[in-house]
N, C-alpha and C positions, 0 to 999 in steps of 0.2 A: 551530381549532375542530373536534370531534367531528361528531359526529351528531348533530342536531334541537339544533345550536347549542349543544351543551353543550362546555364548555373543556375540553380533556387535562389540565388542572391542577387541575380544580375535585376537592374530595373524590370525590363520587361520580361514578363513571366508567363507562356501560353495558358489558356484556359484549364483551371482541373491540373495543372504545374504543382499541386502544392506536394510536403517532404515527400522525397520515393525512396520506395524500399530498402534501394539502396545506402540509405543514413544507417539502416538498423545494421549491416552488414560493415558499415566503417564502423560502428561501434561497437559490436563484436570483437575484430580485426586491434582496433585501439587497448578492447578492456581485455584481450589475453595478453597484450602489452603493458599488464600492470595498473592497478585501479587510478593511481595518478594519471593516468591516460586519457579515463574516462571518457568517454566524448558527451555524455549526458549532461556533461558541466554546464553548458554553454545556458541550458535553460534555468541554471539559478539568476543570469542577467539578463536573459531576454531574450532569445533566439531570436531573428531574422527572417526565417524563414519559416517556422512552424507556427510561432501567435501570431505573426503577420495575416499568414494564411488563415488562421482563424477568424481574426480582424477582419476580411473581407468576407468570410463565411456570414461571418454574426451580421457585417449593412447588410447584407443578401436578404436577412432576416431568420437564417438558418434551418434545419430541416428535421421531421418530426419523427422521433422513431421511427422505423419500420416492421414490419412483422415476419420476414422473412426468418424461415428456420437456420441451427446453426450449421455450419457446414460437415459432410460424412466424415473428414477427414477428423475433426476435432474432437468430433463421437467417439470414435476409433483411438485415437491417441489419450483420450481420458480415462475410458473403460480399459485398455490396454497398462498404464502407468500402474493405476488403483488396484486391479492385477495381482502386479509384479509388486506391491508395497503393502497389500493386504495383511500378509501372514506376520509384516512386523510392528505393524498398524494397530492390530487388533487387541494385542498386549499390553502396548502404551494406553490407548485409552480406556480401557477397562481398568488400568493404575489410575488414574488422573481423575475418574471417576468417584475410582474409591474412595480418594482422598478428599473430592470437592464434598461427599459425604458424609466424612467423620470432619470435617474442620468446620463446618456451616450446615445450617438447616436449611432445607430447602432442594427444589427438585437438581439435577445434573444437571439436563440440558436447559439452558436459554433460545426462547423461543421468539420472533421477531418478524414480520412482514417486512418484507424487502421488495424492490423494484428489479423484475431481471430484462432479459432480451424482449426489445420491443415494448418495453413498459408494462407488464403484466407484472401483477404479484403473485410473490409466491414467500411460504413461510421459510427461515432461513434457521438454520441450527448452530448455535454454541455451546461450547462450554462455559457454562456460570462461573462467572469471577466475581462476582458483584453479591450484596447480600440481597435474600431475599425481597421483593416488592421494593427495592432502591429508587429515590426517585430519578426517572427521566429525565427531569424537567428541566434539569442542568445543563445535558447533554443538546437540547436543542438549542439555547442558548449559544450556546458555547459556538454550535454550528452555521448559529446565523452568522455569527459575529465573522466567522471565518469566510464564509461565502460574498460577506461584502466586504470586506479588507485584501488588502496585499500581506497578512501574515502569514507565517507559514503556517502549515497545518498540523500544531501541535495536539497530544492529545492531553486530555482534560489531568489526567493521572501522572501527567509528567513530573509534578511536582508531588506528585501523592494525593492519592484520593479514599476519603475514611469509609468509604461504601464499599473499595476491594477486600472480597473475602482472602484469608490468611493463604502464600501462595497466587492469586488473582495476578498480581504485577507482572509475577515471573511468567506465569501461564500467557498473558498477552504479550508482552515482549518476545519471547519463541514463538508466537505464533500459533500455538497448542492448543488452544482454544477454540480455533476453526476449524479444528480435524472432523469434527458431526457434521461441516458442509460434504462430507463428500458422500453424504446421504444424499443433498441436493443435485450434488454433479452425479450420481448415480439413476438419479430422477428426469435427468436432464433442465434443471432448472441452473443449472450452474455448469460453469466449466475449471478446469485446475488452472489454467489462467484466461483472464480478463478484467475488467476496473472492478474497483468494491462497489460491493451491491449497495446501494443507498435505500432509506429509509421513506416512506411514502410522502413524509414531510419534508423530505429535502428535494424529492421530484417537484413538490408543486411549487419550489421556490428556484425552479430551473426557468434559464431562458432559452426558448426555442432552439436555438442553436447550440443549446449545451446540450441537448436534449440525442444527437446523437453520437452520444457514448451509449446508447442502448440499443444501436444497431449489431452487438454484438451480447455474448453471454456474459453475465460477473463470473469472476474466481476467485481463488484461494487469493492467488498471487497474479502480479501483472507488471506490465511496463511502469504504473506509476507507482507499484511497491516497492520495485529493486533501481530507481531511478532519482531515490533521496525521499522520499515519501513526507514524515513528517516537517522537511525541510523546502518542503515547497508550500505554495501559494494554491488557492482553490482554483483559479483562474490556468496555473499551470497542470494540476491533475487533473482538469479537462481537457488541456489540448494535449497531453500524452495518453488519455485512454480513445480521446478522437481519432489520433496517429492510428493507434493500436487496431481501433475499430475499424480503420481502411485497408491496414496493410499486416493483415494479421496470416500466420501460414503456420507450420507445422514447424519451418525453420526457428521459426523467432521464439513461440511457447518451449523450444525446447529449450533457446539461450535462457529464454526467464525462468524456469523452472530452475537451469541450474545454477544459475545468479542468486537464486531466490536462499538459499543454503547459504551463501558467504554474508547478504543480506542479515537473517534473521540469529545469528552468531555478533553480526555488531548491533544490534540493536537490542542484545541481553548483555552486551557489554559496557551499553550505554546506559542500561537500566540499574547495570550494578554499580556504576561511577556516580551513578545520581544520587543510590542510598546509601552510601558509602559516605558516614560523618569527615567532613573537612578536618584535617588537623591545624589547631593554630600555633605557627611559628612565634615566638614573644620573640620582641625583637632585640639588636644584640645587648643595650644597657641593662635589660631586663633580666640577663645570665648572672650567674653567680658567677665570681670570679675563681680560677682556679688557681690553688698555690699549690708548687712544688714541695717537697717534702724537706728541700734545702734550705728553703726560705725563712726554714724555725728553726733551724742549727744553730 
């Protein structure tokens, strides 16, 4: 429901009506009622109320970053989590390390200019999955292609890609690979949720009104990574990290944090079903027939 009780669905919609907070609370409420629940569903077909409202952002002509810093509460809440996850943090990557080490030449970390809060760059940290100097050139490609289609936003390795170093797949599918961002969330250049941070080339090919999903910080994880991620549309991970960017609080980072866990458990489960060779059934003519032992008496 709106303001003074009026529906997000109904025709007419007061000014600045668009989703409230309250959606992210029915969705909550639905998904500890069982992932079939989901209420995120509804944006694989088109939501009513959230691209609508975008739809009239974008004739508006929409609105340009701004520079406002991130809020004390989210400072607090990040520095506070990294904390408490430190001392079992620290062990894992230093494994992961070693290993991207011995299996590939070339440095650990990947290194990357990224777009954060308010459009400012800042350098962004991975773990190298990729072999050394790999080219790019694909990856933008790939990106335009997505940004002007309705497909979803598959990544390029779905199918297998010869440039992932040994290990590389597994490491992005968990997510494990983003753990050196929380050098940048320690920097304040990031936060542990918010949209992913995009690449300087995919800003300049933003339209004005996409443009504020950087009214907030990137993160790790966010509304549009535990909300079907690769299985949406460009046009729809913008109007979920726009959501995000209006109506973001300490409630909600905490839901996606821990959504973020059930999250990246199916998406190494999808990664193992991908390379996992099909077995082919021959069909029934094609058996050998079986004879009983009576049959030759």
């Amino acid at each position: 429901m709106a303001k003074g009780g009026m529906s997000v669905r109904s025709g007419a919609r007061p000014e600045g009506a668009c989703p409230q907070p309250g959606w992210v609370r029915r969705w909550v409420d639905a998904w500890r009622g069982g992932a079939d629940a989901a209420c995120p569903r509804w944006l694989a077909a088109g939501c009513p109320t959230l691209l609508e409202c975008l739809d009239e952002h974008q004739a508006d002509g929409g609105s340009e970053p701004s520079l406002a810093e991130a809020p004390v509460w989210k400072r607090a809440l990040d520095l506070a989590c990294i904390l408490v996850l430190l001392p079992g943090l620290l062990p894992l990557m230093a494994l992961i390390a070693a290993v991207i080490k011995v299996v590939s030449h070339g440095p650990v970390f990947f290194r990357q200019e990224r777009v954060g809060l308010g459009g400012k760059l800042f350098r962004c940290y991975k773990f190298r999955t990729m072999r050394h100097n790999a080219d790019t050139g694909v990856h933008q490609d790939h990106l335009r292609t997505l940004m002007h289609s309705d497909r979803p936003m598959t990544k390029i390795d779905a199918a297998g890609d010869p440039r992932l170093i040994p290990f590389g797949a597994w490491l992005r599918a968990s997510g494990l690979d983003e753990l050196p961002q929380l050098i940048n969330v320690v920097r304040g250049q990031m936060s542990l949720v918010g949209p992913r941070p995009c690449t300087p080339y995919e800003f300049e090919n933003y339209l004005p009104w996409q443009k504020e999903r950087f009214n907030t910080l990137p993160g790790l994880t966010g509304l549009w990574q535990v909300t079907g991620k690769n299985k949406t549309t460009f046009r729809q991970m913008i109007a979920l990290d726009i959501f995000y960017a209006r109506h973001k609080s300490p409630f909600v980072d905490a839901v996606i944090m821990a959504k973020t866990f059930r999250t990246l458990l199916e998406q190494v489960r999808e990664a193992k079903a991908r390379r996992r060779p099909a077995v082919e059934v021959p069909p029934p003519h094609a058996l050998p027939a079986l004879h009983h032992p009576a049959d030759h008496s």
